[in-house]
KETI-807559 format. One record per residue (C-alpha): residue in one letter; chain; y, z, x. Coordinates in pm, whole numbers, always signed. Each point is the difference from the previous one (the first is absolute). Example, Ala and Ser with C-alpha at 12.3 -4.5 7.8 and 13.67 -1.06 7.14 Angstrom:
% residues 2
@r->A&c->A&c2->-450&c3->+780&c1->+1230
@r->S&c->A&c2->+344&c3->-66&c1->+137
//
This chain:
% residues 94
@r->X&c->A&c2->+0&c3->+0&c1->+0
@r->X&c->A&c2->+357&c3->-66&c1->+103
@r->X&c->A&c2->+225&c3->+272&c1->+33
@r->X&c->A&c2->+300&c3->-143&c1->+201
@r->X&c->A&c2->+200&c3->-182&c1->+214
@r->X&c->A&c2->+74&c3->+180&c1->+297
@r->X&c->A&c2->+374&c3->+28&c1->+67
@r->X&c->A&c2->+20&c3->+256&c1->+258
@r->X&c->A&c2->-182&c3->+279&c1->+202
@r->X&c->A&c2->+169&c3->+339&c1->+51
@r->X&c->A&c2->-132&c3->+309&c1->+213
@r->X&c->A&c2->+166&c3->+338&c1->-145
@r->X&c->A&c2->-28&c3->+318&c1->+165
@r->X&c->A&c2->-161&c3->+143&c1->-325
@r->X&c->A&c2->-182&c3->-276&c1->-151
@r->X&c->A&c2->-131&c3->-196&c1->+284
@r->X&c->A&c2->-42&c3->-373&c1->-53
@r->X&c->A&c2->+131&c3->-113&c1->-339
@r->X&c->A&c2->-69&c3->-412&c1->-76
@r->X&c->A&c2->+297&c3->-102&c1->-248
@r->X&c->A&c2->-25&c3->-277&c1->-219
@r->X&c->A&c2->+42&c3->-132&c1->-299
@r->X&c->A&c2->-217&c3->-229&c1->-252
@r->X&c->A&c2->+218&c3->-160&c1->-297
@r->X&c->A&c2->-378&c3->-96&c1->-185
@r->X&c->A&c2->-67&c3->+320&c1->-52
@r->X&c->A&c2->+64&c3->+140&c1->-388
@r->X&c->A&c2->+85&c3->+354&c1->-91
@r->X&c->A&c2->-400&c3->+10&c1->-69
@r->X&c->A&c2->-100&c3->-65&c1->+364
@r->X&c->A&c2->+261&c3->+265&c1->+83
@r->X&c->A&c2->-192&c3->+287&c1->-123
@r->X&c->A&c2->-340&c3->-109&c1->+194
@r->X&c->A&c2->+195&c3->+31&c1->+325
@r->X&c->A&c2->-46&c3->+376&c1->+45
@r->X&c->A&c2->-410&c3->-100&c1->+9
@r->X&c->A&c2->+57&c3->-182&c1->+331
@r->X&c->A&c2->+10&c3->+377&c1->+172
@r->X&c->A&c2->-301&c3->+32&c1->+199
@r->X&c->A&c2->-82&c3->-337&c1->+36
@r->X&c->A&c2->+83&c3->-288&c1->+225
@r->X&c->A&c2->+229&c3->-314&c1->+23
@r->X&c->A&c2->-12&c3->-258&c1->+206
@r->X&c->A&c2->+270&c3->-198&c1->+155
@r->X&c->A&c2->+50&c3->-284&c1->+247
@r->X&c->A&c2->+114&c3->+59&c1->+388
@r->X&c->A&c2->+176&c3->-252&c1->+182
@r->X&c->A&c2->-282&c3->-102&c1->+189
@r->X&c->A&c2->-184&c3->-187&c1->-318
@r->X&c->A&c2->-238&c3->+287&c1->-6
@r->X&c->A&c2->-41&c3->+270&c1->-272
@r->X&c->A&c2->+62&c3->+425&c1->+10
@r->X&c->A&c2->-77&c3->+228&c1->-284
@r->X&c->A&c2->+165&c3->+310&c1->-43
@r->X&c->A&c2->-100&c3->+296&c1->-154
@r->X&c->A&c2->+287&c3->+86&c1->-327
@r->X&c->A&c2->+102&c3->+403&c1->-11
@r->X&c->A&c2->+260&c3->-36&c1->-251
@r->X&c->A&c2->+208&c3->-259&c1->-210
@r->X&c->A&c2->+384&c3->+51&c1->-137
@r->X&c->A&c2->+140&c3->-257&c1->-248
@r->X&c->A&c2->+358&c3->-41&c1->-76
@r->X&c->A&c2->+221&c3->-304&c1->-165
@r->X&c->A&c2->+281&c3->-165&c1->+163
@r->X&c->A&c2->+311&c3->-62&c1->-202
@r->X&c->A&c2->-126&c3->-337&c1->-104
@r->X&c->A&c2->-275&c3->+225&c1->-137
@r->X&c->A&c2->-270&c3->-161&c1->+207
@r->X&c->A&c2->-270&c3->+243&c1->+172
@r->X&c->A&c2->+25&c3->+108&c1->+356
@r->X&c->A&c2->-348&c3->+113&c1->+110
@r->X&c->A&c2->-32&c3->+247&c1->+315
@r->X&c->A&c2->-323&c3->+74&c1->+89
@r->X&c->A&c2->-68&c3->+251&c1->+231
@r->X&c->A&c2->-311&c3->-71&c1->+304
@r->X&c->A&c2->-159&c3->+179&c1->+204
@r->X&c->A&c2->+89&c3->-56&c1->+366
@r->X&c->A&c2->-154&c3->-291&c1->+209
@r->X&c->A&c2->+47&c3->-184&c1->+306
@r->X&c->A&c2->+49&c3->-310&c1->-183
@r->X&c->A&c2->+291&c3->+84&c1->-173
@r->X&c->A&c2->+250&c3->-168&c1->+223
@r->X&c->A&c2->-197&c3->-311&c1->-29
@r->X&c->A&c2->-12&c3->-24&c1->-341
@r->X&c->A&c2->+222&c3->-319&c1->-142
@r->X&c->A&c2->+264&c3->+22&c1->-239
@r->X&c->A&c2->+5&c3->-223&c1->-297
@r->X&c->A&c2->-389&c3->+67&c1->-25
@r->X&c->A&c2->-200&c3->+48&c1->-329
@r->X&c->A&c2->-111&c3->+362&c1->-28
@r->X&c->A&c2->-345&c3->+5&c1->-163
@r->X&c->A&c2->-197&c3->+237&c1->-95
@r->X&c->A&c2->-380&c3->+30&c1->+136
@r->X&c->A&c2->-290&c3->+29&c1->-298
//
């Protein structure tokens, strides 16, 4: 399943690594199955054409002004984080 685009990746002091993105497709349904994505794992591209997966610890949703959803999901920290490609699909693993 699709979750997002990936628009940026942030490391916070108390957080850790938070992917941000947003995914217009996504109806105020889909919104409410996000919080099931804890525990689980995505899976996003790297720059080198290869894949990572990521282990999800937590999920915030919010709305920008144009009321479209901005997704951060929270990972667990990995060493390929700062190869990871922006612009990516973020996908979750079944």
């Amino acid at each position: 399943m699709e979750i997002m685009k990936l628009d940026d990746i942030i490391k916070t002091p108390n957080k850790g690594i938070i992917l941000i993105g947003t995914n217009i497709g996504l109806d105020k349904q889909d919104h409410t199955n996000l919080k099931s994505l804890v525990g689980s794992k995505i899976q996003v591209d790297k720059v080198d054409g290869t894949k990572c997966e990521l282990d999800v610890l937590d999920i915030s949703l919010s709305f920008s002004i144009a009321n479209l959803p901005l997704i951060g999901i929270s990972v667990k920290e990995s060493e390929n984080i700062k190869d990871i490609k922006k612009g990516t699909q973020v996908v979750q693993l079944l």
